[in-house]
MARBA-3410 file (N, C-alpha, C, O; in Angstrom, 1 decimal):
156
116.9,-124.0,39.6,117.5,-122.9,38.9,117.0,-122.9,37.4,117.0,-124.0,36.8 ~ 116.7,-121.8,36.8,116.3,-121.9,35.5,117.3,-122.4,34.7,118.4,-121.9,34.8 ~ 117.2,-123.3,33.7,117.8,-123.3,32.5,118.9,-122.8,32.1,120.0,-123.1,32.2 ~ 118.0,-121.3,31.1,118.9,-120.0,30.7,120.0,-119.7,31.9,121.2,-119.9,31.6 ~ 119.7,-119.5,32.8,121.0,-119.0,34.1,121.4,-119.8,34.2,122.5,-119.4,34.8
121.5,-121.5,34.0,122.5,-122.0,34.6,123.4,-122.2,33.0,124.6,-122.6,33.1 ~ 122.9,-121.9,31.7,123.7,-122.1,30.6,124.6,-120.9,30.1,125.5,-120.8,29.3 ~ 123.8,-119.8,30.9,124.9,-118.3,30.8,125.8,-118.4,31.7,126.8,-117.7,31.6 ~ 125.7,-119.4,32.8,126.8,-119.5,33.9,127.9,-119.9,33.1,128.9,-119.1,32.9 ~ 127.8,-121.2,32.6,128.9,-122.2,32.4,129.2,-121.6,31.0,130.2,-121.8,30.4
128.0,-120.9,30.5,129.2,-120.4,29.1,130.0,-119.1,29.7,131.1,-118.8,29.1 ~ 129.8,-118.4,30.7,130.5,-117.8,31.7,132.1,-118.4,31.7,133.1,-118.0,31.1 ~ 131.9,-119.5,32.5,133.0,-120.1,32.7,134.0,-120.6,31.6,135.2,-120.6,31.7 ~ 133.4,-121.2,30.5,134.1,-121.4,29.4,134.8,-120.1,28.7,136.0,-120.2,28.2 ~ 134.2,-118.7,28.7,134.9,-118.1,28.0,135.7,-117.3,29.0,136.2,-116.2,28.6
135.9,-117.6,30.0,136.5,-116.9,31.1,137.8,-118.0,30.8,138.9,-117.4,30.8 ~ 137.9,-119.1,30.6,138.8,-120.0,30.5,139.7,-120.0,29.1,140.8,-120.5,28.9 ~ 138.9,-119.4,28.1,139.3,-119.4,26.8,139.6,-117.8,26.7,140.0,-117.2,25.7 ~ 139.5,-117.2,27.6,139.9,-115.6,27.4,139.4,-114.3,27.2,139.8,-113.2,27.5 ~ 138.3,-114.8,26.5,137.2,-114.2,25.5,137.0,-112.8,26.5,136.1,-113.0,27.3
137.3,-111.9,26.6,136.8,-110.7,27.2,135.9,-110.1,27.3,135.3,-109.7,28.3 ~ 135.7,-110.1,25.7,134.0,-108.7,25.5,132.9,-110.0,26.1,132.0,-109.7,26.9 ~ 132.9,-111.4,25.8,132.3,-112.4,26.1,132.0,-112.5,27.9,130.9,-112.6,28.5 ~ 133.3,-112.6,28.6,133.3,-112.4,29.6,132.1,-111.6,30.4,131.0,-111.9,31.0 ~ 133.0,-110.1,30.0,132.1,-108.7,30.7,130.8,-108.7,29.9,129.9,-108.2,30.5
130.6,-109.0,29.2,128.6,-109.2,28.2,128.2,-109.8,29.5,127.5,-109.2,30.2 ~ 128.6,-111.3,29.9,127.4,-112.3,30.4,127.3,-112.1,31.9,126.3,-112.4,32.6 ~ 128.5,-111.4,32.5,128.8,-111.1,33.6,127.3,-109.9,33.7,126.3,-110.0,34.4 ~ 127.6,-108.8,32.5,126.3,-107.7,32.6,125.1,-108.7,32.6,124.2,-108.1,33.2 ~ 124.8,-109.9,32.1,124.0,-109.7,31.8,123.2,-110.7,33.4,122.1,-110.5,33.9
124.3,-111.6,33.7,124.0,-112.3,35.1,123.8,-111.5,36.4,123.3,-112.1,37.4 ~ 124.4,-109.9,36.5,124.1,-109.3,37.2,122.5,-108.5,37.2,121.6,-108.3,38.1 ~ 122.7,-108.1,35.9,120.6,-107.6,35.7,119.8,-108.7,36.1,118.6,-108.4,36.2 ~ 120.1,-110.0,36.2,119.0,-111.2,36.1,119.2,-111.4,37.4,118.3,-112.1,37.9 ~ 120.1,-110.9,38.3,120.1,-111.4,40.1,119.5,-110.1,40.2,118.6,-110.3,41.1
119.4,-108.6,39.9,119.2,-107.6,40.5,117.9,-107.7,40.1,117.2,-106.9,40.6 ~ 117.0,-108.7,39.0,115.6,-109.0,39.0,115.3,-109.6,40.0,114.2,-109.2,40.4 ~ 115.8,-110.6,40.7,115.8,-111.6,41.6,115.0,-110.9,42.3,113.8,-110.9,42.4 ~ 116.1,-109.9,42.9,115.9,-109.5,44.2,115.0,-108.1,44.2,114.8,-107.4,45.2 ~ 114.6,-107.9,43.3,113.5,-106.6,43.1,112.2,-107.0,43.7,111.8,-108.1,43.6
111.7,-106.1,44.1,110.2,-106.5,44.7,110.6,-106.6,46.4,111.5,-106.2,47.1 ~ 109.4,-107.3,46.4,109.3,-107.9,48.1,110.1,-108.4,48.9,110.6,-108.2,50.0 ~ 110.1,-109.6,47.8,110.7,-110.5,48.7,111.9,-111.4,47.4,111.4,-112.0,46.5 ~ 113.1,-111.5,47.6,113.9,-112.5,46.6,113.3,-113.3,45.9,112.3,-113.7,46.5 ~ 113.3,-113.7,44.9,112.9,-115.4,44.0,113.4,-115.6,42.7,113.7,-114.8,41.8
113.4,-116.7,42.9,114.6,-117.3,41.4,113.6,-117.3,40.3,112.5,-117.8,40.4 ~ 114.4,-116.6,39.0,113.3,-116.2,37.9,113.6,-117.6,36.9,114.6,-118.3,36.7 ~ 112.0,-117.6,36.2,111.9,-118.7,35.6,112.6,-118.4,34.0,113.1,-117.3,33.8 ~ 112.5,-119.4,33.2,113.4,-118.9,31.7,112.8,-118.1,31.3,113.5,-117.1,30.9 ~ 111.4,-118.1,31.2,110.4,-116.5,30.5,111.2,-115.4,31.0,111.6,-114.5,30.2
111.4,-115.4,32.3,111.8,-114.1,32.4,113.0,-113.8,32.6,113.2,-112.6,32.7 ~ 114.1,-114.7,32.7,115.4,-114.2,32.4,115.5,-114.0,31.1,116.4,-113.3,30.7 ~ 114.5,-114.7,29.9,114.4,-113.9,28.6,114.1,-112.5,28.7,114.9,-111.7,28.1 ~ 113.2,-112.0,29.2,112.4,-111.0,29.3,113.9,-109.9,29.8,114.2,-108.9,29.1 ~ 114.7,-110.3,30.8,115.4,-109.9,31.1,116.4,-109.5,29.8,116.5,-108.4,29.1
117.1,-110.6,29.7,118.0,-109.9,28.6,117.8,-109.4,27.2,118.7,-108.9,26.5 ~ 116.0,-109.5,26.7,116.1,-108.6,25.4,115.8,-107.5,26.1,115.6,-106.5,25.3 ~ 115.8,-107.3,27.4,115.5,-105.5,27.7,117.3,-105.2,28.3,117.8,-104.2,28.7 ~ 118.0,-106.4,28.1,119.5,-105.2,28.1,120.2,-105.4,26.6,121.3,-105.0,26.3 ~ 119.3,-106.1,25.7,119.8,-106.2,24.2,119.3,-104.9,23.9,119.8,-104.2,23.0
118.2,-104.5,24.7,117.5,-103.4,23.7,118.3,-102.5,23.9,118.7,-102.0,22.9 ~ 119.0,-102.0,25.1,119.9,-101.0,25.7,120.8,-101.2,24.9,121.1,-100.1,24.3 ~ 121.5,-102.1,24.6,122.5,-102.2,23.7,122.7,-101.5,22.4,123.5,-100.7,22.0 ~ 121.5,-101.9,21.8,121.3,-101.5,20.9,120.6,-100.2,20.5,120.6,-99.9,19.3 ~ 120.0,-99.2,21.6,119.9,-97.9,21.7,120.9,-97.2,22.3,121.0,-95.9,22.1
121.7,-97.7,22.9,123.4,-97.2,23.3,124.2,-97.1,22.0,124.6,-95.9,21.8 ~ 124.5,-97.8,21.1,125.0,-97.9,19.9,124.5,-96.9,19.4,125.2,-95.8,19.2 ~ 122.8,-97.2,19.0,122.3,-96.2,18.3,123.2,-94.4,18.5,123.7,-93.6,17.7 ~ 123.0,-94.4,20.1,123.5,-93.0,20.1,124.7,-92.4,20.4,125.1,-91.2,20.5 ~ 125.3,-93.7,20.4,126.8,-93.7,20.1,127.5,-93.1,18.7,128.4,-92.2,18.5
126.8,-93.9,17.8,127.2,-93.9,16.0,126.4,-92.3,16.0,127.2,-91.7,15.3 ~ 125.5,-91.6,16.3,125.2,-90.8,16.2,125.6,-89.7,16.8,125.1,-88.6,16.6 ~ 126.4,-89.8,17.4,127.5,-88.9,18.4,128.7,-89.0,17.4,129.4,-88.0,17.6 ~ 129.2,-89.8,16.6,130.4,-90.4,15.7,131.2,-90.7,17.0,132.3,-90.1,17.1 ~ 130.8,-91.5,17.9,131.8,-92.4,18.6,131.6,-94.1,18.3,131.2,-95.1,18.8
132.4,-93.5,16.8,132.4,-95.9,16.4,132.8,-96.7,17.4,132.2,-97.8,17.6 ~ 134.0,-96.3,18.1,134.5,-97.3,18.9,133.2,-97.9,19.4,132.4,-98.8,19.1 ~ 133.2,-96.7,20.3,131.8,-97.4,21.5,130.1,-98.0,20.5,129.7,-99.2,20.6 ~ 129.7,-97.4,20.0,129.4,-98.0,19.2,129.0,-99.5,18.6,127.9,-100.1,18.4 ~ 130.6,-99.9,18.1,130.6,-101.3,17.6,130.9,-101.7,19.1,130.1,-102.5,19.4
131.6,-101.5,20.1,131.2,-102.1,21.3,129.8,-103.0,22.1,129.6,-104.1,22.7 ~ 128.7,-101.4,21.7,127.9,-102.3,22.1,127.2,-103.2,21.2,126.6,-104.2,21.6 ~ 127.3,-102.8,20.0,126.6,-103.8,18.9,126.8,-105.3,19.3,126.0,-106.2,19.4 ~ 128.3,-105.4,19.6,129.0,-106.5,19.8,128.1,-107.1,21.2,127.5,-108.2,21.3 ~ 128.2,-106.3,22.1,127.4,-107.1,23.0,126.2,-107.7,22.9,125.7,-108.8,23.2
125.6,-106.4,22.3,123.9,-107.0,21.6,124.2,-108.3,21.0,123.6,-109.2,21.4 ~ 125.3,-108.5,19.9,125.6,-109.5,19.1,125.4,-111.0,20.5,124.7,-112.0,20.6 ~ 126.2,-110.7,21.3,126.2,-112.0,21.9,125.1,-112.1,22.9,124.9,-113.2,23.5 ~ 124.5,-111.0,23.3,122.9,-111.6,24.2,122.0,-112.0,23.2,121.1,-112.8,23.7 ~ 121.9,-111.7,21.8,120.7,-112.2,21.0,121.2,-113.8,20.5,120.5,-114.4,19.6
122.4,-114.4,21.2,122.6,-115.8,21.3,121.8,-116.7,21.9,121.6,-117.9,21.7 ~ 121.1,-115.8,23.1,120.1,-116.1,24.1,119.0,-116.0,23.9,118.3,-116.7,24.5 ~ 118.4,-115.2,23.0,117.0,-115.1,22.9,116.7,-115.7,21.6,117.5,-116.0,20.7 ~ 115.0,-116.0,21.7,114.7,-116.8,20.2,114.7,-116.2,19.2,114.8,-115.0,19.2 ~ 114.6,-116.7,18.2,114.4,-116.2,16.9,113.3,-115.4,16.2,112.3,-116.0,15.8
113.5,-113.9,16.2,112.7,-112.8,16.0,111.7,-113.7,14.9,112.1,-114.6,14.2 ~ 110.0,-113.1,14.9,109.5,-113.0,14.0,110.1,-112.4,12.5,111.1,-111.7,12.6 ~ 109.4,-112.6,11.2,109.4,-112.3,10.3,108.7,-111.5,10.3,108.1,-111.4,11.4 ~ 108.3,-110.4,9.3,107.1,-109.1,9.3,106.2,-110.0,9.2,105.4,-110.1,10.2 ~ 106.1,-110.7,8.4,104.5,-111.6,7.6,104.0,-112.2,8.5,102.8,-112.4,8.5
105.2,-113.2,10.0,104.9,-114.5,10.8,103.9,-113.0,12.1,103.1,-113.3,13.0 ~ 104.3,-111.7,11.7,104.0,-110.5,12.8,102.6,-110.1,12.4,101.6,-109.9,13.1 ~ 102.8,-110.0,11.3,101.4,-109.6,10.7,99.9,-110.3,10.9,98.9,-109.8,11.3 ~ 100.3,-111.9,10.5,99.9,-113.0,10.5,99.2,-113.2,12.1,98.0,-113.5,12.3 ~ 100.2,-113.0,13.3,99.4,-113.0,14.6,98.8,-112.1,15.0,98.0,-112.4,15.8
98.9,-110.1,14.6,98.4,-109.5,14.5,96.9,-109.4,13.8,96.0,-108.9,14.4 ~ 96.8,-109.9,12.4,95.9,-110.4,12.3,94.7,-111.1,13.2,93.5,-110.8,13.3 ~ 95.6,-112.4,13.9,94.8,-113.4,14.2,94.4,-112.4,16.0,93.4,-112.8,16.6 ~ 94.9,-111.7,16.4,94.7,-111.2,17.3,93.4,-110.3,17.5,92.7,-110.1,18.4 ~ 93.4,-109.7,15.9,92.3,-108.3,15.6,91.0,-109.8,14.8,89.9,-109.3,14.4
91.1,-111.0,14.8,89.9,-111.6,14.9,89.1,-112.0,16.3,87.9,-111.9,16.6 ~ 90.3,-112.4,17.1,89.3,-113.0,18.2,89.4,-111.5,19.0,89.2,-111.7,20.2 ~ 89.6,-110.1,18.6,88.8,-109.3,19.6,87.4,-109.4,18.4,86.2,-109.4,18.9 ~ 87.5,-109.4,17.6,86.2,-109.2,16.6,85.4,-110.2,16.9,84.3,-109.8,17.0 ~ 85.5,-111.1,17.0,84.6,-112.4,18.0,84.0,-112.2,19.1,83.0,-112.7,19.5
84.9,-111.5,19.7,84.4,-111.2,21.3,83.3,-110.2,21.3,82.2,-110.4,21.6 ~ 84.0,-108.5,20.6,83.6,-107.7,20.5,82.0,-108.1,19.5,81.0,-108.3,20.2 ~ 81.9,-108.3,18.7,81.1,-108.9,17.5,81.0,-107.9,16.3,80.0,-107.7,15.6 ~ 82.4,-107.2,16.2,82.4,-106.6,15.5,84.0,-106.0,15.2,84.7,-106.2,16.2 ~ 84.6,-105.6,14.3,85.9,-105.1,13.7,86.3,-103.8,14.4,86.0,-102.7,14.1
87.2,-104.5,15.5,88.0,-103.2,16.7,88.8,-102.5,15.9,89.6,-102.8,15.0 ~ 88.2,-101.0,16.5,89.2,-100.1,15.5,90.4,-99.3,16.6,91.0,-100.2,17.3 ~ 90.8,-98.3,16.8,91.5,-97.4,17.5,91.5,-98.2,19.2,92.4,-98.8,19.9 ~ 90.4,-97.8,19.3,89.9,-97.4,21.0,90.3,-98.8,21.1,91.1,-99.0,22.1 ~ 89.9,-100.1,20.3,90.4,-101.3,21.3,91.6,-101.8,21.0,91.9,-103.0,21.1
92.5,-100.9,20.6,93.9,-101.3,20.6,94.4,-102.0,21.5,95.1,-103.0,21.1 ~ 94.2,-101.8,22.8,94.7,-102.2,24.0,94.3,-103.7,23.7,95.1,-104.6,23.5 ~ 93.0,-103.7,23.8,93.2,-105.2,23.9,93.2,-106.1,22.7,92.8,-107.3,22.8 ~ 93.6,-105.7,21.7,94.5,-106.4,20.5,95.6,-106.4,20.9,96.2,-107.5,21.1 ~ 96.3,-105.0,21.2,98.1,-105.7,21.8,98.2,-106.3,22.7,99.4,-106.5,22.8
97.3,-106.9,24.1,97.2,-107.6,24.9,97.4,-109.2,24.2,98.4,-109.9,24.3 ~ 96.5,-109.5,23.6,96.4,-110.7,22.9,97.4,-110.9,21.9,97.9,-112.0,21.7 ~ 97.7,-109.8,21.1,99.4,-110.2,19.8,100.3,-109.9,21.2,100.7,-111.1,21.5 ~ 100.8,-109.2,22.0,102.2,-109.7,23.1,102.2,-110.6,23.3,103.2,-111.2,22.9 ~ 101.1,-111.6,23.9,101.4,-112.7,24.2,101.6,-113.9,23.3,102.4,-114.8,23.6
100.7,-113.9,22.0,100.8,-114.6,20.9,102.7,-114.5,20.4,103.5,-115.4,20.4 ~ 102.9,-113.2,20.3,104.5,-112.5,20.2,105.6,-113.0,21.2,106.8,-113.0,20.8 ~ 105.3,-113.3,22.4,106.1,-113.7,23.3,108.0,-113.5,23.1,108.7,-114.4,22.7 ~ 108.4,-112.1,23.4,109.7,-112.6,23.2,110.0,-112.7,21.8,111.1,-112.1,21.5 ~ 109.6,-113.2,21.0,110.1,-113.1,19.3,110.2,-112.0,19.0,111.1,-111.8,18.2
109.3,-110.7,19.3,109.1,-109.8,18.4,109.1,-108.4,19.5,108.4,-108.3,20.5 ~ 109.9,-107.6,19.2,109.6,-106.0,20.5,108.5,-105.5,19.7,108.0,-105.5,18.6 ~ 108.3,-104.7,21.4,106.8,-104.2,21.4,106.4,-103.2,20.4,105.2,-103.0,20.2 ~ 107.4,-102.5,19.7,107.3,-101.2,19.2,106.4,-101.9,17.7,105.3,-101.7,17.1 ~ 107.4,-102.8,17.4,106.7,-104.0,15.9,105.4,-104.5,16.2,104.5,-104.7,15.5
105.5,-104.8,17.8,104.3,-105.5,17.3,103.0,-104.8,17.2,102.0,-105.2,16.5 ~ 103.1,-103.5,18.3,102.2,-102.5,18.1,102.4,-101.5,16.4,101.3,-101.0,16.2 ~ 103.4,-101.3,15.4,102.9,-100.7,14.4,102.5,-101.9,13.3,102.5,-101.6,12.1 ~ 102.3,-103.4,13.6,101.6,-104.4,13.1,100.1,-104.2,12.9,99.5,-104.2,11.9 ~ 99.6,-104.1,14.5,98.2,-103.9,15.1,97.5,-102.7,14.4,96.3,-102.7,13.9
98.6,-101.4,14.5,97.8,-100.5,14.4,97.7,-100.2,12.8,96.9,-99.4,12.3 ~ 98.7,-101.2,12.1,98.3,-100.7,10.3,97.0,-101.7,10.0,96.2,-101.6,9.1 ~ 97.1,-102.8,11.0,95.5,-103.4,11.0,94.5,-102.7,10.9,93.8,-102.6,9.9 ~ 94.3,-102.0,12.1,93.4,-101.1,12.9,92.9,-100.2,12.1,91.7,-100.0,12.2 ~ 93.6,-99.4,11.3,93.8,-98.5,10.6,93.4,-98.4,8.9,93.1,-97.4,8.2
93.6,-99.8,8.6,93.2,-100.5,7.3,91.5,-100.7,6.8,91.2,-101.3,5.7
END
């Protein structure tokens, strides 16, 4: 069993024992998306830590675009609801890049296509600069940053 799921279990069980509600229903959401990954596809299989990360910054992101259009609806309640949840799934994931630590592998990403290529990728080989900064990015950084990283590269 991965890691991550078996330490969302038992912090599960701890705050289920201490009370904690919003804590509760968060890990419960969040253990039910990471079994309904399980079983997507073909055939069942137990996901490794990458991707029960993978999993929960895509229900932090929800969180946090739920909020978004919650506070923009003027419903605070709901709102700081989900903020709060976001608050406790980003307990689970690593620690975001900085812009500069973003820039910095964007950079190093628009060299080695320039190595390959033998020349300074502009527009058209976007794709395979954000191929090379996602994975350099892994999880620290969403895609939306790390693509307007690349493209103020590209563009410069």
């Amino acid at each position: 069993m991965a890691e991550l799921k078996a330490r969302l279990r038992a912090e599960l069980v701890t705050a289920m024992k201490a009370r904690e509600a919003l804590v509760v229903s968060t890990l419960r959401m969040a253990l039910t998306a990471i079994s309904t990954a399980e079983v997507a596809g073909e055939s069942a299989r137990e996901l490794t830590d990458d991707e029960v990360l993978k999993v929960l910054a895509k229900e932090t992101k929800k969180r946090d675009e739920a909020a978004t259009a919650f506070a923009d609806a003027g419903r605070t309640e709901q709102a700081e609801s989900e903020r709060a949840e976001g608050d406790i799934l980003r307990r689970y994931l690593p620690a975001q890049l900085s812009d500069a630590e973003l820039a910095e592998i964007a950079e190093q990403a628009v060299a080695e296509v320039t190595e390959t290529l033998g020349e300074r990728p502009g527009q058209r080989q976007m794709g395979q600069v954000m191929k090379i900064a996602s994975a350099k990015s892994a999880g620290r950084a969403d895609g939306g940053r790390v693509a307007a990283a690349v493209r103020a590269l590209l563009q410069s």
